[in-house]
C-alpha positions as CSV (number, residue, x, y, z in Angstrom):
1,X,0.0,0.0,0.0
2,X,3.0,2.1,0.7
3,X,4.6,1.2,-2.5
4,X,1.5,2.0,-4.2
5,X,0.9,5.3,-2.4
6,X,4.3,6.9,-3.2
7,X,4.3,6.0,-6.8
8,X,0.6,8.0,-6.5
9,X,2.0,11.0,-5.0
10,X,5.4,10.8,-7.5
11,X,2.6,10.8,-10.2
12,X,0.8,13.8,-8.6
13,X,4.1,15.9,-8.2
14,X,4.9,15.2,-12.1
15,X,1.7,16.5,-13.4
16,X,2.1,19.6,-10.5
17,X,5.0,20.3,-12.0
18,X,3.8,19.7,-15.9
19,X,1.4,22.1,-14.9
20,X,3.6,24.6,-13.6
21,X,6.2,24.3,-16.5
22,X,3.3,25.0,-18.6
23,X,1.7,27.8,-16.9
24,X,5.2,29.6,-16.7
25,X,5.7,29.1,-20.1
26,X,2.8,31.0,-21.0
27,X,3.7,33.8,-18.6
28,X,6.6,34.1,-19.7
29,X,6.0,34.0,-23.4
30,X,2.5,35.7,-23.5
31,X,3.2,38.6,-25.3
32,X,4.8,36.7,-28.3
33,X,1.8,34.2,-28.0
34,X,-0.8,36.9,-28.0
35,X,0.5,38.4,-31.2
36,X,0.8,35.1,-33.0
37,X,-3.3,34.3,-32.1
38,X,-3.3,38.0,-33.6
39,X,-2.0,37.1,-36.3
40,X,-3.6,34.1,-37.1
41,X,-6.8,36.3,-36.7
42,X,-5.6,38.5,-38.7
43,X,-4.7,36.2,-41.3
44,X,-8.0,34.1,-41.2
45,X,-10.2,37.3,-41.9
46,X,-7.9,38.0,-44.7
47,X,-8.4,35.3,-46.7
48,X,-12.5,35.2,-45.8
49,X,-12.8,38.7,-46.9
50,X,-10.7,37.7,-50.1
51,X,-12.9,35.0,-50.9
52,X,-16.3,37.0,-50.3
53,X,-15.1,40.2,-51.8
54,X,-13.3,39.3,-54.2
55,X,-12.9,35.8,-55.6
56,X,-16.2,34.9,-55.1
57,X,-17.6,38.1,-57.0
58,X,-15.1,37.7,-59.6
59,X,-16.5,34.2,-60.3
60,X,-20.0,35.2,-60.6
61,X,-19.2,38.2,-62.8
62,X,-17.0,36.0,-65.0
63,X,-20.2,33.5,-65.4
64,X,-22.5,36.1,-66.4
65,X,-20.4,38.3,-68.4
66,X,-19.6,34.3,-70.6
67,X,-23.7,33.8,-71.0
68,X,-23.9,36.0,-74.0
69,X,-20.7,34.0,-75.6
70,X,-22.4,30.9,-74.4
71,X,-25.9,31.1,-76.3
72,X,-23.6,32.4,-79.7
73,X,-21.8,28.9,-79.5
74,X,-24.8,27.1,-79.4
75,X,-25.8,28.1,-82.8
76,X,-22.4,27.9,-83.9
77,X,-21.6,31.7,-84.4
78,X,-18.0,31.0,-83.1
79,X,-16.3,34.4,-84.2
80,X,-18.8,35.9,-82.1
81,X,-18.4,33.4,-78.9
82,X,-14.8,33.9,-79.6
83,X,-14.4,37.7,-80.1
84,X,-17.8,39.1,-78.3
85,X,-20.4,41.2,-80.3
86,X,-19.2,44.5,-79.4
87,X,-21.3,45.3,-76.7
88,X,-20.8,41.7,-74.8
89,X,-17.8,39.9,-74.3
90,X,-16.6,36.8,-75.7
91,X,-14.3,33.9,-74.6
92,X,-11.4,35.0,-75.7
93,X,-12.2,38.6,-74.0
94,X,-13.5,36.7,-70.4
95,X,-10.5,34.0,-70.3
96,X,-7.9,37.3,-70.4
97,X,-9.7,39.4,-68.1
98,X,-10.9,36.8,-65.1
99,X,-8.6,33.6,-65.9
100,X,-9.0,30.7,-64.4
101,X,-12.2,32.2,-62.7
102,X,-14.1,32.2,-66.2
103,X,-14.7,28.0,-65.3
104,X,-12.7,25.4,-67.4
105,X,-15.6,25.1,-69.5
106,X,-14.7,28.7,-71.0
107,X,-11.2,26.7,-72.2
108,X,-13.0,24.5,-73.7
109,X,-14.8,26.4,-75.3
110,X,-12.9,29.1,-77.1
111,X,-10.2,25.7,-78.1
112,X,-13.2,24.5,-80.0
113,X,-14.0,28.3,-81.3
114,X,-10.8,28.7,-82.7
115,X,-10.3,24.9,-84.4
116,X,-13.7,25.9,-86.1
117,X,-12.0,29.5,-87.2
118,X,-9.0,28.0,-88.5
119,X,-6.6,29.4,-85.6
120,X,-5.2,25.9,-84.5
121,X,-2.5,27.0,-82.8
122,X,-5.1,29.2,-80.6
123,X,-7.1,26.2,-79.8
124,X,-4.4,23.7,-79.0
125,X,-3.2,26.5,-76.4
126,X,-7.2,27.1,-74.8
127,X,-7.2,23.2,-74.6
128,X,-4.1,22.0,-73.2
129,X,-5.4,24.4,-70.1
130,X,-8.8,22.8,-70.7
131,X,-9.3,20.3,-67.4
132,X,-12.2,18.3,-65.9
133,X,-12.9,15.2,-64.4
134,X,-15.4,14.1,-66.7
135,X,-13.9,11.3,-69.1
136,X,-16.1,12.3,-72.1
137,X,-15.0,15.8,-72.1
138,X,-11.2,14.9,-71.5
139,X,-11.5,12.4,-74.7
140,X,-13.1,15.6,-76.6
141,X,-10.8,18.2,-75.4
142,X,-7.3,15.7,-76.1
143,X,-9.2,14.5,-79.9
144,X,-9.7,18.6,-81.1
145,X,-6.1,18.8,-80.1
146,X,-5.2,15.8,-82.4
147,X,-7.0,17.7,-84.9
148,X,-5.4,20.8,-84.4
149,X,-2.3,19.2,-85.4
150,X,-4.1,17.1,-88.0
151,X,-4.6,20.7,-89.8
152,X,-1.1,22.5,-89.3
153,X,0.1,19.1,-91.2
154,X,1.6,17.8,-87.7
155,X,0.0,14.0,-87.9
156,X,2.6,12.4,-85.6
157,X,1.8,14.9,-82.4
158,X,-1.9,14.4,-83.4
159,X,-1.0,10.3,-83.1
160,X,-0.4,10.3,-79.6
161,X,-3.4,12.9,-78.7
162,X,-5.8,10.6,-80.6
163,X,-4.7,7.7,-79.0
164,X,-4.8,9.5,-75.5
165,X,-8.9,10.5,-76.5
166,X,-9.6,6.4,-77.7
167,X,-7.8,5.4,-74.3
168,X,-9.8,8.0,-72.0
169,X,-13.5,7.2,-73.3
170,X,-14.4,3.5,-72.8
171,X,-17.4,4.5,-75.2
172,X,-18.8,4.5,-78.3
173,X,-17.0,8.0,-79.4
174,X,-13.8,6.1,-78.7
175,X,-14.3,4.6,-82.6
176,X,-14.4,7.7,-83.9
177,X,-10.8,8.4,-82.4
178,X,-9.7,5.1,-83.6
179,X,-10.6,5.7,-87.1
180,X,-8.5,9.2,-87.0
181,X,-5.2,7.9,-85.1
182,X,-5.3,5.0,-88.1
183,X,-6.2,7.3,-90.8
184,X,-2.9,9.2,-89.4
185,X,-1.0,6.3,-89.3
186,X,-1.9,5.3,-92.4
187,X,-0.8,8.8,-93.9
188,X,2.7,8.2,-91.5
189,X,3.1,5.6,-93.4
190,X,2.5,2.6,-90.5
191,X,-0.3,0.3,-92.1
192,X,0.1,-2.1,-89.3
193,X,-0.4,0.0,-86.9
194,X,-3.5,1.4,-88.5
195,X,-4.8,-2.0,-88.9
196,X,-4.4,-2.5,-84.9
197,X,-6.8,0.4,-84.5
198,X,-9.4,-0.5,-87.1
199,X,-9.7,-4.0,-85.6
200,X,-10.5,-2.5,-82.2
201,X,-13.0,-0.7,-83.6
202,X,-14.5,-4.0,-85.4
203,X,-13.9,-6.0,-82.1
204,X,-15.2,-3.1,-79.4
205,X,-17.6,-1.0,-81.0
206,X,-18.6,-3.2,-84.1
207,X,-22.1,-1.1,-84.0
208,X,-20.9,2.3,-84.0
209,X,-21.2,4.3,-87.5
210,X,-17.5,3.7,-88.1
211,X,-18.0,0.2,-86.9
212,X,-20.5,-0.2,-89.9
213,X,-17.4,0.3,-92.8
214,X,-14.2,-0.7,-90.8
215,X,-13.8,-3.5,-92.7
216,X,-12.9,-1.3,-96.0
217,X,-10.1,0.7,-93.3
218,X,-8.6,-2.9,-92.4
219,X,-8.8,-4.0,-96.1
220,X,-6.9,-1.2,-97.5
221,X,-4.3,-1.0,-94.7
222,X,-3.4,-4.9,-94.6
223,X,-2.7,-4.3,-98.8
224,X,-0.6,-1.5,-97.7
225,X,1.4,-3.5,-95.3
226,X,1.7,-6.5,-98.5
């Protein structure tokens, strides 16, 4: 009982003087500690207010100033979505004034404005900063690249981007990125190759409107490679 006794009180004076090491700690120190919660406070508020003044307001105002360029993409008036009307802005004019506050969809967008214009340089820049989570949209976004480079007569960059698009949609659309990365192949001279992506297309999405002809693709390649 003794034994037990003295270990209690040993225990006792420990945490007594735990207690007081910490309690003179903070004396000692409580100026320096008062200015760090200070700042800390200080800090905290700066950020909220940054978010609710001004990020936050920022976003909204990019989203409406971009519903004008929306509804002219829609019916395909793309210098218009691009470039604005005159009295509303466009992409273009939204994406250099807000940045990444405009949405990633506003990327997108204006890539796909400027591939329909003919400025494929233009769009392979708006989509390479085009991201999203959504799969479809990340096989759309990588296959308008491919034909970006398709048009400035760069097939072998536009290879890898139309493989990328087949790889990241496990879809139907995924044919229609086959058929281009073998129709590039083809043109890169690489028959064999092109045959391996017209037989996926037969084998994985044998119903798809490409699927209906592929077998004309695979027949003309494999003579090729003869």
């Amino acid at each position: 009982m003794a034994n037990n006794k003295n270990v209690r009180t040993e225990r006792e004076q420990n945490v007594a003087e735990a207690v007081s090491k910490t309690e003179l700690f903070f004396e000692n120190n409580k100026k320096t500690i008062a200015y760090i919660v200070a700042g800390i406070i200080v800090v905290a508020a700066l950020v909220f207010a940054w978010i609710n003044l001004i990020t936050i307001p920022k976003q909204k105002e990019a989203v409406d100033q971009l519903f004008t360029a929306e509804r002219y993409f829609r019916t395909d008036s793309f210098n218009l979505a691009l470039n604005g009307d005159g009295n509303a802005l466009g992409f273009k004019q939204v994406i250099d004034k807000y940045g990444k506050k405009a949405g990633q969809a506003a990327y997108f967008d204006a890539g796909v404005c400027c591939l329909r214009l003919g400025d494929n340089d233009g769009a392979i820049s708006y989509l390479k900063k085009y991201s999203t989570k959504d799969k479809i949209m990340q096989a759309r976004a990588k296959a308008c690249i491919g034909d970006a480079y398709v048009n400035k007569g760069d097939v072998k960059s536009a290879v890898s981007y139309f493989e990328s698009a087949a790889a990241t949609a496990d879809n139907i659309l995924a044919a229609g990125y086959l058929l281009k990365l073998g129709l590039c192949q083809e043109e890169l001279g690489q028959p064999a190759e092109a045959v391996k992506a017209y037989q996926k297309i037969k084998d994985l999405y044998g119903n798809s409107p490409e699927g209906y002809e592929i077998d004309k693709y695979i027949s003309r390649a494999e003579a090729a490679i003869k």
